[in-house]
N, C-alpha and C positions, 0 to 999 in steps of 0.2 A: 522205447528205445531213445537212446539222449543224442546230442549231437556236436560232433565235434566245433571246439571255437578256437577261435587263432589270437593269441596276443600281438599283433602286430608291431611293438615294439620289441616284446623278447625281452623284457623284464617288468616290473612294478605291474601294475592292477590287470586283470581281464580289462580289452575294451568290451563291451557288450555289443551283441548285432550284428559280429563279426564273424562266417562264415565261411568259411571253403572246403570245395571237394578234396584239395589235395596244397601241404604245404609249397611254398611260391618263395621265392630269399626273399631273405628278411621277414618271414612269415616263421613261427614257431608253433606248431601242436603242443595243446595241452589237453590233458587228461577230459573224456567227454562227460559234457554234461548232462544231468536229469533233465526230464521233459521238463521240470518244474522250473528249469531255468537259471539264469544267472540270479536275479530279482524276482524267484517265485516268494521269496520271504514277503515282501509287498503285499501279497494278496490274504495272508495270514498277518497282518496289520493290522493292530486296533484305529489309526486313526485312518483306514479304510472305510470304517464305518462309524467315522464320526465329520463335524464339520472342519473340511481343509481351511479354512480363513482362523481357525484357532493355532496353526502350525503355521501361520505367515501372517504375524500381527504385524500392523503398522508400527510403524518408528515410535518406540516407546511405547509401546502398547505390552500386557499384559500376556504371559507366559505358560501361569500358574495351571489355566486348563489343560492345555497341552503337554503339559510336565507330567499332570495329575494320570491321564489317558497312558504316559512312554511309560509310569514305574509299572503299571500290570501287564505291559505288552510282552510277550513271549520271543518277537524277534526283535527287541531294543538294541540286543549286539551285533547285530547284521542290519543293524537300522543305522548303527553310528559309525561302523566299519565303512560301509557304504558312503557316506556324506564325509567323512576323511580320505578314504581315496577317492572322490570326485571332486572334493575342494567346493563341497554345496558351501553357498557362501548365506543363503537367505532360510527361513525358519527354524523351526523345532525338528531334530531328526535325534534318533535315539535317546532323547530327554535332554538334550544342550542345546543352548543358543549356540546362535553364530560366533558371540563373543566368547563363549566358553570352550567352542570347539578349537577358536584357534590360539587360548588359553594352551589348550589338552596339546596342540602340536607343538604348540612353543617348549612346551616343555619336553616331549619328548626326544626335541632334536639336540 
């Protein structure tokens, strides 16, 4: 059974972690979620099971791993959905840098 979550703003992204019995103003019900979660994609991650200091290189540091690991990951689109609505500003998330990511917003706007 899933559980209801509240977007506390009433529009743009889920916040995640956000719960209640019963909508509150300025609280809005959205559709309930799977057990599996907001962020169950996380757990079906490839670089779950690789090493996280390859997805947070140092300044100038080298990417290529990381990149190599997101083109065979099965949830890369909920990996970069994710780091665009949260405004991740540091590593590899869906196979983009930082710099790339906010590349990809610029241009969308």
């Amino acid at each position: 059974m899933g559980r209801a979550v509240w977007n506390i703003l009433g529009d743009g992204p889920l916040t995640t972690g956000v719960t209640a019995a019963a909508p509150q103003q300025g609280l809005y019900a959205l559709d309930e979620v799977s057990d599996e979660g907001l962020l169950g994609w996380q757990e079906r991650a490839l670089c779950a099971q690789t090493d996280p200091e390859a997805f947070f290189p140092e300044k100038g540091g080298s990417t290529r791993e990381a990149k190599r690991v997101c083109t065979s990951c099965d949830v890369r689109a909920e990996c970069l959905e994710y780091a665009l609505a949260n405004d991740e500003r540091f590593g590899i998330w869906g196979g983009l840098s930082e710099r790339e990511r906010r590349k990809l917003k610029r241009r969308a706007v």
